[in-house]
N, C-alpha and C positions, 0 to 999 in steps of 0.2 A: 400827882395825886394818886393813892393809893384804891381802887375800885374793890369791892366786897358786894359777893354774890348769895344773896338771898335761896334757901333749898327750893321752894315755891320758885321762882326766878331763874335757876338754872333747870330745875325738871319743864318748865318752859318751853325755855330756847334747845332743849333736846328734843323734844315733842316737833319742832319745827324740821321745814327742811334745809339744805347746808346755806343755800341764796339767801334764806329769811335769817336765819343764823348769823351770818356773816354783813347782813346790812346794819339791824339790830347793835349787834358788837361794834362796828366801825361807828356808828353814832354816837353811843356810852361811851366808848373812846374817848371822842371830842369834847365831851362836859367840860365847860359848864356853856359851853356855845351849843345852839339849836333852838327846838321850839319850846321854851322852858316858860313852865307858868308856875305859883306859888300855890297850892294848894288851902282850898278856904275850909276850915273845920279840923284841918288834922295838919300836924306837923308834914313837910316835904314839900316836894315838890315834879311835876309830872311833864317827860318830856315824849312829844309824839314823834312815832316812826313810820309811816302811813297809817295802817287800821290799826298798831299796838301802841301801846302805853308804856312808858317804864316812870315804874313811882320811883324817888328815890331821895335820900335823906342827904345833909352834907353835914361830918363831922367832925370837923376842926379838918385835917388833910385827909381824910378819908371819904371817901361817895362810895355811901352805900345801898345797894340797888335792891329795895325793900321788895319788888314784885313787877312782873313784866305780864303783860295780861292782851288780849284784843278788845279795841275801842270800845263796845258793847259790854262787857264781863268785867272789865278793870275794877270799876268803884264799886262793885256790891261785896 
């Protein structure tokens, strides 16, 4: 499967530092195994990486990773 990085998303995981970066990434990796739940009201769906969020869509063979945010900030 093809992965597609959202600008919000990637100015993100720059903002972090290389360890947080690098855990993050090796997670997204792994889709569509982890801690994946359906998201209720909005199309996607949200997979937890300790305190961050990555929201993220699936389309046809493509995961695309709408927004990566920490636990608190994600949904507003």
């Amino acid at each position: 499967m093809e992965i597609k990085y959202s600008k919000s998303a990637v100015k993100f995981l720059k903002r972090q530092d290389t360890t947080t970066q690098h855990r993050i990434i090796s997670v997204i990796e792994k889709l569509p195994v982890g801690d994946v739940v359906k998201l209720q009201g909005i199309d996607g769906f949200r997979l937890r990486v300790g305190n961050f969020r990555v929201i993220y869509d699936i389309l046809g063979n493509i995961i695309d990773i709408i927004d990566v945010g920490s636990r608190g900030q994600i949904y507003r």
